[in-house]
C-alpha positions as CSV (number, residue, x, y, z in Angstrom):
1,X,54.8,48.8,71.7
2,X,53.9,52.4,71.4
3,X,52.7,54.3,74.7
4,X,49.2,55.7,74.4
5,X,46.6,57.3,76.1
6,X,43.0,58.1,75.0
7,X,41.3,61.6,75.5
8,X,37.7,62.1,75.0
9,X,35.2,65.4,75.3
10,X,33.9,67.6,78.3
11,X,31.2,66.1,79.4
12,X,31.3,62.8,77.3
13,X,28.3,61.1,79.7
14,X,25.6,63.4,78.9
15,X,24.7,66.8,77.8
16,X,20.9,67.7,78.8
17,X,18.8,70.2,77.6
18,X,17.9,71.5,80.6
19,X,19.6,72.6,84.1
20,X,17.2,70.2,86.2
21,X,17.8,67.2,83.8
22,X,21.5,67.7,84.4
23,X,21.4,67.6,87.9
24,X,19.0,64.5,87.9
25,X,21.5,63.1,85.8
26,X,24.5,63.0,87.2
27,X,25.6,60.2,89.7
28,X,28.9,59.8,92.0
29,X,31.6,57.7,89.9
30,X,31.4,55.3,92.5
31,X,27.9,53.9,90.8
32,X,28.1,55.6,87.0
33,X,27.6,52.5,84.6
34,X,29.5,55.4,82.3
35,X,32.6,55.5,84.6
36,X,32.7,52.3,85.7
37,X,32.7,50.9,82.2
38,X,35.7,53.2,81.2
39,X,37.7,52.1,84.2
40,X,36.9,48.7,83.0
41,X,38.1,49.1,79.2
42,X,41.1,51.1,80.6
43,X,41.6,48.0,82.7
44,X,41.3,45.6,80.1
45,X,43.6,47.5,77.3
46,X,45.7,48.6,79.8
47,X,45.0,52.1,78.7
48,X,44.8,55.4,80.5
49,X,41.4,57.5,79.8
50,X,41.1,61.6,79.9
51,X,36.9,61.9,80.1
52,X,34.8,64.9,81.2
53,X,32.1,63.8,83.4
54,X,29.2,65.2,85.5
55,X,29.8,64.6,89.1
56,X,26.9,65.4,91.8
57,X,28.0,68.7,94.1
58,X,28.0,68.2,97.9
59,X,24.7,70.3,98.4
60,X,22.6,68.3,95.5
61,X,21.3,71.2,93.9
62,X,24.2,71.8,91.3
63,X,26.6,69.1,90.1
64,X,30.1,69.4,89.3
65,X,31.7,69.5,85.8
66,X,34.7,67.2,86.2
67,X,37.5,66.1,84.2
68,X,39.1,62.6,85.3
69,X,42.3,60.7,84.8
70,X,41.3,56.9,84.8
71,X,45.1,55.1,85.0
72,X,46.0,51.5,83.0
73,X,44.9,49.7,86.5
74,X,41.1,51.2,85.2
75,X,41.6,53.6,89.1
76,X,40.5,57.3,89.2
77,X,43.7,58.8,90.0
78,X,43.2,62.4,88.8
79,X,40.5,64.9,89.1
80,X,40.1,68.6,88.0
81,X,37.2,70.8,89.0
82,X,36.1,73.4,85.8
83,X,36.9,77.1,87.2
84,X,35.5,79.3,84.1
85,X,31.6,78.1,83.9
86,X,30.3,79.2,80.6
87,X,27.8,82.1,80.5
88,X,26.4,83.2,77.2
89,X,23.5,85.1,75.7
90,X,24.3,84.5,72.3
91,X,22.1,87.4,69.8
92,X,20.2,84.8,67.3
93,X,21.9,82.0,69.0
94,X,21.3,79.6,72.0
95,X,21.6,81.5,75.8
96,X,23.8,79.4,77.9
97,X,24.1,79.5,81.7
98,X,26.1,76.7,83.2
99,X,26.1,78.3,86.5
100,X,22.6,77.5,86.6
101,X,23.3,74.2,87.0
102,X,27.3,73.5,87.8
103,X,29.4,74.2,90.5
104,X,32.8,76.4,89.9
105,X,35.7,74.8,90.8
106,X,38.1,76.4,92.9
107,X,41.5,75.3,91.9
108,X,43.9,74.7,89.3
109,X,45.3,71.0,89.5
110,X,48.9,70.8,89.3
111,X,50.6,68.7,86.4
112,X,51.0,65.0,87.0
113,X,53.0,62.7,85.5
114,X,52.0,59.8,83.1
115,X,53.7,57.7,80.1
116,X,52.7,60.1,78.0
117,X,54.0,63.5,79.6
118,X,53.0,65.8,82.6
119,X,49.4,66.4,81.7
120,X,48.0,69.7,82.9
121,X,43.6,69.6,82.9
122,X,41.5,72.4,82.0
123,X,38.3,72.1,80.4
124,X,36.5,74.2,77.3
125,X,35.6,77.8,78.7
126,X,39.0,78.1,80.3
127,X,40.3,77.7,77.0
128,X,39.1,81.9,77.1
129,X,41.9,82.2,79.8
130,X,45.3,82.1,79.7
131,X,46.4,82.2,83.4
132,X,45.6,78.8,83.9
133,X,47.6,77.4,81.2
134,X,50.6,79.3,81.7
135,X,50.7,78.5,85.4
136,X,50.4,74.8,84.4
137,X,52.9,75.5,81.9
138,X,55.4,77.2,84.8
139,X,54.3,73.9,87.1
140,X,55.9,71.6,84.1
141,X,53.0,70.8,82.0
142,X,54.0,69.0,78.8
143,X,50.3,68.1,77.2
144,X,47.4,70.1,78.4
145,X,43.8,69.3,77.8
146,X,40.8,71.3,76.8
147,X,37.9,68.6,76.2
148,X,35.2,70.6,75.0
149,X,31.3,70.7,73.9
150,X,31.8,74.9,71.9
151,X,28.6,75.9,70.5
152,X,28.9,76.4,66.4
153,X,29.0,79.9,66.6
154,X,32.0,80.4,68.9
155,X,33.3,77.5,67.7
156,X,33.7,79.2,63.9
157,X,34.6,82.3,65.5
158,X,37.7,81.5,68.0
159,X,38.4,77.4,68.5
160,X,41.2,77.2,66.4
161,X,42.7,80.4,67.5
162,X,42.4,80.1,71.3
163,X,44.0,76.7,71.1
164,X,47.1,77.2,68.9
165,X,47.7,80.5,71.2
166,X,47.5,78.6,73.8
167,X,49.5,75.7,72.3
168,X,52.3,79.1,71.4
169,X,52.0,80.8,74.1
170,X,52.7,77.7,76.8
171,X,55.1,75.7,73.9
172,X,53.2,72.3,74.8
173,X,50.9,69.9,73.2
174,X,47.8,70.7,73.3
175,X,44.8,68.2,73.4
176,X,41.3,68.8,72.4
177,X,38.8,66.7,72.3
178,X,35.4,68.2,71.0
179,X,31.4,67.1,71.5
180,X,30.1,66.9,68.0
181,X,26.7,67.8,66.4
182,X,23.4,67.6,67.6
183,X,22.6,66.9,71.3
184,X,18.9,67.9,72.1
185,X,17.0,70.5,70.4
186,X,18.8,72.9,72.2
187,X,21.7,72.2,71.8
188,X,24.8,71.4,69.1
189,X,28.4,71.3,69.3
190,X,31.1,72.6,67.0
191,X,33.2,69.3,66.8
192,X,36.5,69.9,65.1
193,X,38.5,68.1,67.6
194,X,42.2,69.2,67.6
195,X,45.8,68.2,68.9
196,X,48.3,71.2,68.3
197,X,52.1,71.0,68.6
198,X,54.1,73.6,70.8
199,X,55.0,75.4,68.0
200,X,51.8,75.5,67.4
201,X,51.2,73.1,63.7
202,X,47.7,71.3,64.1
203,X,48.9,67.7,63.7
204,X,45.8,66.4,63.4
205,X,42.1,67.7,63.3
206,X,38.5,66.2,62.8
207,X,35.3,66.7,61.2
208,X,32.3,69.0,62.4
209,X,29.9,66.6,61.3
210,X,28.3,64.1,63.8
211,X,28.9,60.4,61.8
212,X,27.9,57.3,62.2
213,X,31.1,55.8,63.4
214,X,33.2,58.0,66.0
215,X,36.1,59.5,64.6
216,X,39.4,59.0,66.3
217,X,42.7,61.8,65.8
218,X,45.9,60.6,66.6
219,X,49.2,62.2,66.9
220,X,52.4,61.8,68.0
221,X,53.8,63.2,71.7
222,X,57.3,64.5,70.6
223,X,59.1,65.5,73.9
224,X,62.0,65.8,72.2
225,X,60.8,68.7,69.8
226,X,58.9,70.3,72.5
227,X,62.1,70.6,74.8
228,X,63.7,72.0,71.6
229,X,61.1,74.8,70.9
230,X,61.5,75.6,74.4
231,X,65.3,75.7,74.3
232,X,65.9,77.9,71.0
233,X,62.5,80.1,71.9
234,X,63.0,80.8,75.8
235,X,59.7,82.9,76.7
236,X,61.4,84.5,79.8
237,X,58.8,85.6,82.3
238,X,59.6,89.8,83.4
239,X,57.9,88.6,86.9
240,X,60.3,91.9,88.3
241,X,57.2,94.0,86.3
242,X,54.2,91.8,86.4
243,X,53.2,88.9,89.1
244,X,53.9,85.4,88.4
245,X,51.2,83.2,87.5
């Protein structure tokens, strides 16, 4: 039987179209009908889930956008904290300010292990950064995530570029699972969900159009290559000239 895991978009409970809606929204995992109805399809098909989520912040006034690792026993065993919050005035296009409404998290989550590889977390905007990545890649980070909801704009403009760089750059797998189409009449998502190889090949890639039946990618986890790109293409870190990330 084949080892699997299932990844799904940043913020794959809701996406509101307006700061306060968010916040009213979002409710501790503990009682989200969303959550606790992942843990209990993980449970069930003995399969570990990657979701984004909205989590309430400690003061109430903001809420947290979080990225959890739901195990095959359906428990919360892994949780990462966004650190790039997404800030755009867009000329013709929507004007985005997340930090209206989210709370920025305030550290990177090492890489922990599952059947599927050490998965490093990040989550759409940080996909802009590439300190994060490498350090997870340095920390022994086989897959890393970017679950997404890009606007269409930036989407056209940089998605596939930042994530094969990123896939290059770190020679790991790199998961993205995208938010799709129309949300609100504020807001739509670029789609085009994408798994990249560490040499960076997209294996496998989606649609940008919202359908009536989700779309599923699947692709193969090839340790095996990965530790051989690594091996004949050793990106040897000059930390005697610049610091170590």
């Amino acid at each position: 039987m084949a080892i699997a895991a299932l990844f799904l978009p940043e913020a794959s409970d809701y996406i509101a179209p307006s700061a306060s809606e968010t916040i009213s929204l979002a409710q501790p995992t503990s009682t989200s009908p969303f959550v606790q109805g992942l843990q209990s399809s993980a449970r069930e098909h003995r399969l570990p889930i990657n979701v984004g989520i909205h989590e309430p912040a400690q003061d109430g006034k903001k809420v947290k956008n979080t990225l959890v690792w739901i195990d095959e026993s359906g428990e919360i065993k892994q949780r990462y904290q966004k650190l790039h919050l997404f800030d755009v005035d867009i000329p013709g296009g929507p004007v985005l300010k997340e930090s209206n409404s989210v709370e920025k998290g305030m550290e990177i989550l090492p890489p922990f292990s599952t059947a599927v590889g050490n998965v490093g977390m990040l989550i759409c905007f940080d996909l802009r950064f590439p300190e994060p990545s490498l350090s997870l890649r340095r920390q022994g980070a086989h897959i890393i995530t970017y679950p997404s909801a890009f606007t269409v704009p930036t989407g056209l403009a940089h998605w596939s570029t930042l994530l094969r760089a990123r896939a290059i750059e770190t020679q790991s797998y790199i998961i993205a699972a995208a938010q799709v189409g129309s949300h609100n009449e504020k807001r739509t998502s670029y789609g085009h969900s994408m798994i990249v190889s560490p040499w960076g090949d997209v294996i496998v890639e989606l649609s940008g159009e919202k359908k009536e039946a989700p779309e599923i990618a699947v692709g193969e986890i090839d340790l095996a290559r990965m530790n051989k790109i690594r091996k004949e293409m050793p990106l040897l870190r000059r930390t005697d000239v610049y610091p170590e990330i």
